[in-house]
N, C-alpha and C positions, 0 to 999 in steps of 0.2 A: 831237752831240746838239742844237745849238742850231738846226742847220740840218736839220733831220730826220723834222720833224713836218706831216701835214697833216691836217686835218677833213673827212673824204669826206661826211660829211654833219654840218652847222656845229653844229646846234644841234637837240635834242627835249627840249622842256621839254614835260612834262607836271605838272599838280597836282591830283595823285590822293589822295587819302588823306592830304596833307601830304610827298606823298613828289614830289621831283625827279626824272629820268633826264636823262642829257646823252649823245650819246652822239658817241667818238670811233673815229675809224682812225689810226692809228698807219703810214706807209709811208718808211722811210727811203731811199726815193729820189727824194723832193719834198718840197717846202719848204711851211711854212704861207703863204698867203697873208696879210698884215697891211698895216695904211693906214701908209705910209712917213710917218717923223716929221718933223715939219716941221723946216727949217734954211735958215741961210743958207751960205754960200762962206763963213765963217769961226765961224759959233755951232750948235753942237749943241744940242738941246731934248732932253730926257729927261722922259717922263711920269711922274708919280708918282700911286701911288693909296693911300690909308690911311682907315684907318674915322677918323670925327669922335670927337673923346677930349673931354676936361672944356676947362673955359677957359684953365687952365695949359699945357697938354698944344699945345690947335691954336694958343696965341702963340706956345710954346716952337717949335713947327716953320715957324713963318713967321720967326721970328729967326735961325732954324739955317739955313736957307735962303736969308735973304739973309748970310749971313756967309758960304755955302758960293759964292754967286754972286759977291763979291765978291773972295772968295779964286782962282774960276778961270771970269775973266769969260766964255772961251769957251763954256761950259756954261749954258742957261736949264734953269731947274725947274719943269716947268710941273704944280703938283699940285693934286691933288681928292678931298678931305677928303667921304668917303659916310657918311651917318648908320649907325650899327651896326648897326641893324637889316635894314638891304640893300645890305650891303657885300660878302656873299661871294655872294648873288645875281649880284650885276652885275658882280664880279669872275668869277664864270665862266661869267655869259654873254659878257663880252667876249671870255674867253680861245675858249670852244666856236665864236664868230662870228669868229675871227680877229684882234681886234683887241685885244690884251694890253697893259697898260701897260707902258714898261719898266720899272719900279722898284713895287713892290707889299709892300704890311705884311700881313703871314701871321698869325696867332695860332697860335702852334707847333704843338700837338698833329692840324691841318688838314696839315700839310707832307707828309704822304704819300698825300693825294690829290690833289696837283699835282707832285710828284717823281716818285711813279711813271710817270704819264702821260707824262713827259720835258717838262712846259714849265718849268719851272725850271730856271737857270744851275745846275750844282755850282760852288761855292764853292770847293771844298778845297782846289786849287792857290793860290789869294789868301791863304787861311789859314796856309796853309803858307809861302808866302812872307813874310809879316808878322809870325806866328808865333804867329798867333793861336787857335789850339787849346790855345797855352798857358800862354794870357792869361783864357780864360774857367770859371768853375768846372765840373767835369766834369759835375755836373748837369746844368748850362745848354746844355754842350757835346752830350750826348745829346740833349736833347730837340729842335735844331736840324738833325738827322743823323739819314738815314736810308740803312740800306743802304748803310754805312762810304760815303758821302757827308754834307761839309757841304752843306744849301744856305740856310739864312736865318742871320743877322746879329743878334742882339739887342743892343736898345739899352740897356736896364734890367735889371738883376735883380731885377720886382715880388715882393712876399711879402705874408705876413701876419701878424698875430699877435693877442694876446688882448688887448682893449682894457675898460679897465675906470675906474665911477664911484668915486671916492677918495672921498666923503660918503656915497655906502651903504653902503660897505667900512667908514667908520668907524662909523656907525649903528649894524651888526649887531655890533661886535665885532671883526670881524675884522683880521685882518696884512694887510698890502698883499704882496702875488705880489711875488718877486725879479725884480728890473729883470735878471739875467744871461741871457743868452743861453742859458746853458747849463744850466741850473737852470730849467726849465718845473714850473709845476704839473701835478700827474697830475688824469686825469677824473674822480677819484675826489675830490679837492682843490674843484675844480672846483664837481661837485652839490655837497658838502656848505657851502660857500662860497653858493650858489644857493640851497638851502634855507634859511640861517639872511636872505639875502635879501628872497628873495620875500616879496610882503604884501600879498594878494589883495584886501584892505581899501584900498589906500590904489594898487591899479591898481599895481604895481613887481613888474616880473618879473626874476626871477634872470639870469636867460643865454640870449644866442640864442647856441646852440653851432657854426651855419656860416652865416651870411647867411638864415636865414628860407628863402622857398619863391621864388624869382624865375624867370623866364624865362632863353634864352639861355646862356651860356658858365658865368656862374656858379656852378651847381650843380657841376658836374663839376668846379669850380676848386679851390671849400669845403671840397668834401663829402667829393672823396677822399682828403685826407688826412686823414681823421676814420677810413678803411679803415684805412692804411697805419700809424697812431698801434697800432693795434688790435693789426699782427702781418700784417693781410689784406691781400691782394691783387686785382687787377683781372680782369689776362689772365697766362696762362702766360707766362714771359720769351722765345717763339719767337712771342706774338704770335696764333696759331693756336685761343685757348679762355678761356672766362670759367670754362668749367667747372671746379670742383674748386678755385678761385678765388677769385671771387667771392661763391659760396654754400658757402666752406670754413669751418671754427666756426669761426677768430677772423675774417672779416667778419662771420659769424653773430651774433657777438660785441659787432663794433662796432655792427650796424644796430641791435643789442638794446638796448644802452646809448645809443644815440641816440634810439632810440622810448621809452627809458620817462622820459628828462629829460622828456619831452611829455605823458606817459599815466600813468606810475607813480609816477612824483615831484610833476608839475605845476610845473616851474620853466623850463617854457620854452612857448611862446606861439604859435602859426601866425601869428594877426595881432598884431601890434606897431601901437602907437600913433604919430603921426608923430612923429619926432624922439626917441624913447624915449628914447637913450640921453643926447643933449644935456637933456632932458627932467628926468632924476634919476628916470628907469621902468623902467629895464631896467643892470638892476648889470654887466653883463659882454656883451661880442661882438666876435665875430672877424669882424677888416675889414682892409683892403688895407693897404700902407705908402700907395695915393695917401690915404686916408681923412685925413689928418693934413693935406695940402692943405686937401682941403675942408671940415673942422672948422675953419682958421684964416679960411679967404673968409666959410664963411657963417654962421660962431657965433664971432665974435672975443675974444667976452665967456666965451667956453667954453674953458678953460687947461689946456694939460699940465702938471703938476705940483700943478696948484691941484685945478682940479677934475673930473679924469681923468688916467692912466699907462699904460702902457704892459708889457706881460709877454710872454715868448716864446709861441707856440701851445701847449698842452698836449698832452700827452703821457698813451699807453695805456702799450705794454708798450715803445714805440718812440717816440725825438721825431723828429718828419717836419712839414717843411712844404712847403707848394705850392711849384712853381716853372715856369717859363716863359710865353710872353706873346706879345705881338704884336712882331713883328720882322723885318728887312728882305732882301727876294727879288730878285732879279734873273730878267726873263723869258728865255726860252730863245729868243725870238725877235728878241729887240732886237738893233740893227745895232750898240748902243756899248756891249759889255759891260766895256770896259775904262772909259769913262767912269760906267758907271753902277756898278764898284766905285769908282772915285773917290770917286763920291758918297757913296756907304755907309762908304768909310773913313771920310771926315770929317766924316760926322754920328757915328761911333761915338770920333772920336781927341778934345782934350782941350777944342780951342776952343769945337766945338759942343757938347759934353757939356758945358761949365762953363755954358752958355743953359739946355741942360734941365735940371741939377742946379739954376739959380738959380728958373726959371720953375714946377719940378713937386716937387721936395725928394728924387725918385729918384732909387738910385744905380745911378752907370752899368754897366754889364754886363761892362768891362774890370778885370779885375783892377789893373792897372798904371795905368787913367785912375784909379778911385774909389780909390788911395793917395794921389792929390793931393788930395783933398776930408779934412781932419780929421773934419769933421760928422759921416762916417760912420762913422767909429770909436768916436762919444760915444754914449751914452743920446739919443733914445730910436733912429737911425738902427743904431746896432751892433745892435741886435738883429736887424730885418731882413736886416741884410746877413749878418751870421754865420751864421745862417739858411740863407740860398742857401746859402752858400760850404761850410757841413759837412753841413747836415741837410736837404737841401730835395730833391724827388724833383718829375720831369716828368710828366707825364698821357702817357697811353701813344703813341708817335708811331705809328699805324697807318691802311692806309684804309681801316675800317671805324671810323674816331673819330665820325664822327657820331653813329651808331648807339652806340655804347658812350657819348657823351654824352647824349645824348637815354633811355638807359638808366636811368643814374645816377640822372638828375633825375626819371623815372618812379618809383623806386625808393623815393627817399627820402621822396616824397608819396604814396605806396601806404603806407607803416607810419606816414609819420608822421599826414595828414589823412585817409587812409581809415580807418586802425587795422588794417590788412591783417596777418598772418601772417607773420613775417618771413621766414622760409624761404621758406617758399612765392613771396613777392615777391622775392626773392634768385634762386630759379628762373626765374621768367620774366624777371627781367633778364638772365641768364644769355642764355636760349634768344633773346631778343631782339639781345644783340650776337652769339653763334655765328650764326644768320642773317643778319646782318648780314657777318659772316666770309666765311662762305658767298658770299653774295650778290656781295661784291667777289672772291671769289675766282675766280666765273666769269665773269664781267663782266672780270677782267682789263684790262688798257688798253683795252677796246674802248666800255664801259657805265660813268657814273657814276651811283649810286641813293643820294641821302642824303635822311635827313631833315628836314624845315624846323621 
């Protein structure tokens, strides 16, 4: 596979409509063309590419790096941190023009439109050899695999959960949410908590129930397990239909209880105020495990336990939280795939994991590393992590995830800002990722068509 691939024609970028094409050929009896990586007579260079993260995140990889160069001097890492926004841009123009890094951070639920195509190393034999299939929670392990291959590495197992002001909680009356992992408040808890909240007088809104309306990956991150809580689902488990789905009554269900926190209740907000929550404006929101980082950089004066806590994600008829993330590829054309699992072993084994646990407060994605960290077993780090480990479900690994992302997040801004019909907007989300199904399905290796 590694050696298998070539680009008859490198690259057709078109921007149409918002829509990409790349297009490939596939001839397993030539090789891709790539610019040979620089070396000398005894030092190997390994490219690295990964999207630019927060300020804990790009120290934490400049320390891991050098502890990983120091550990096996033969090895340079030469990496290049791309701002988010044009990261998978330029990661597949590089790959469509031949010129692939070797080492690449994937945002998992994307792995199947670079696995199928064959530029990505399979993993599995590494895996298997290390035994690390079962080292990772099965969650995490699905959403990294596609087509009973591994092929990316995750570093973390990021999550979420319900972040809440302890001085409105006290205000209104209310009980503080059980700190247990396992014990989530229902969305039913939830509004009524929101309501006795809100105080339209004094600008303090109840609950932003997923991240507000943003751009980019985070809608689809939020949003679907507000389905999954519900009973609903995405796509059929072959992968193949949103229909019957996505627009089945308990999504029906959940997009209904999401649209009327906004429309029927009034306890939740399109625009949010800056900082609402540090603020003492907004009683309740669900944010990352990194959110806890950057409440301590940029509001140090703003305390967990004092004056915010922490609760597991709430719960419909199902507790489900998000899971998977940006995580580490090896290209199908690099010359050193045995050096470049080296790499990825020891950014994922205990040395460099104890830099990113110190640097970003994530726990690492090995079972067997994150039992050496106690932290994660206490309040508020257990909850996150118990999270992944029992309850946490992957965004759907396929190559039509664009399209199925970019769905999502039309979806949930059709009922929620437009006030659109929920079915009705459930339908065209549908028709939009089945076309998108479609689309890659005759496109096959030959055609990429995502949306930007």
């Amino acid at each position: 596979m590694k050696k298998g691939i070539i680009f008859s024609v490198l690259m057709i970028v078109m921007i149409v409509g918002g829509v990409i094409a790349v297009r490939f050929n596939l001839d397993s009896e030539n090789d891709m063309t790539i610019t040979p990586v620089t070396e000398t007579d005894d030092q190997t260079v390994l490219t690295f590419w990964r999207n630019y993260g927060n300020v804990a995140e790009n120290q934490a990889f400049e320390l891991m790096i050098a502890s990983f160069e120091r550990a096996y001097p033969h090895i340079d890492i030469e990496m290049n941190p791309i701002q988010y926004g044009d990261y998978e841009l330029k990661l597949r123009t590089e790959i469509a023009t031949g010129k692939p890094p070797d080492l690449m951070l994937i945002d998992s639920p994307n792995l199947a439109l670079y696995a199928r195509i064959g530029v990505l190393e399979p993993l599995t034999d590494y895996f298997l050899e290390e035994q690390l299939d079962q080292d990772l929670p099965p969650a995490l392990l699905e959403g990294v695999s596609y087509e009973d291959e591994v092929y990316l590495m995750p570093l973390v197992q990021p999550g979420a959960a319900l972040y809440y002001n302890r001085h409105l909680f006290e205000e209104a009356g209310i009980p503080f949410p059980s700190k247990n992992p396992h014990d989530p408040m229902t969305w039913d808890e939830v509004l009524a908590a929101a309501q006795k909240i809100t105080d339209p007088d004094k600008g303090i809104i109840g609950v932003d129930p997923a991240q507000g309306f943003p751009g980019g990956e985070a809608p689809s991150y939020f949003k679907s397990p507000f389905i999954w809580q519900f009973g609903g689902e995405i796509l059929s488990p072959d992968g193949s239909t949103a229909d019957g789905y996505l627009n089945a009554p308990e999504s029906i269900e959940a997009l209904t209880f999401y649209k009327d926190l906004y429309h029927r209740y009034d306890v939740a907000k399109v625009q949010l105020p800056p900082r609402a929550f540090e603020n003492g404006k907004l009683g309740m929101s669900v944010f990352g495990s990194w959110e806890l980082s950057r409440l301590k950089e940029t509001d140090p004066d703003f305390k967990l336990g004092e004056d915010f806590d922490i609760a597991p994600l709430p719960k419909g008829t199902a507790q489900v939280a998000p899971n998977g993330g940006w995580s580490m590829g090896i290209s199908s054309n690099t010359q050193y795939p045995d050096e470049a699992w080296t790499f990825i072993s020891y950014m994922t084994d205990y040395e460099a994991m104890s830099i990113y646990v110190d640097q970003t407060g994530e726990p690492p994605a090995r079972q067997s590393i994150v039992q050496s960290f106690p932290e994660f077993l206490e309040y508020p780090e257990n909850i996150f992590l118990t999270q992944s480990q029992i309850y946490s479900k992957s965004r759907p690994v396929t190559p039509a995830y664009p399209f199925l992302s970019d769905a999502i997040k039309t979806l949930f801004e059709e009922i929620v800002i437009e006030n659109a019909e929920v079915k009705e907007a459930a339908d065209r989300a549908v028709n939009k990722i089945d076309n998108g199904i479609q689309e890659q399905n005759s496109y096959a290796n030959d055609i990429y068509s995502f949306p930007q």
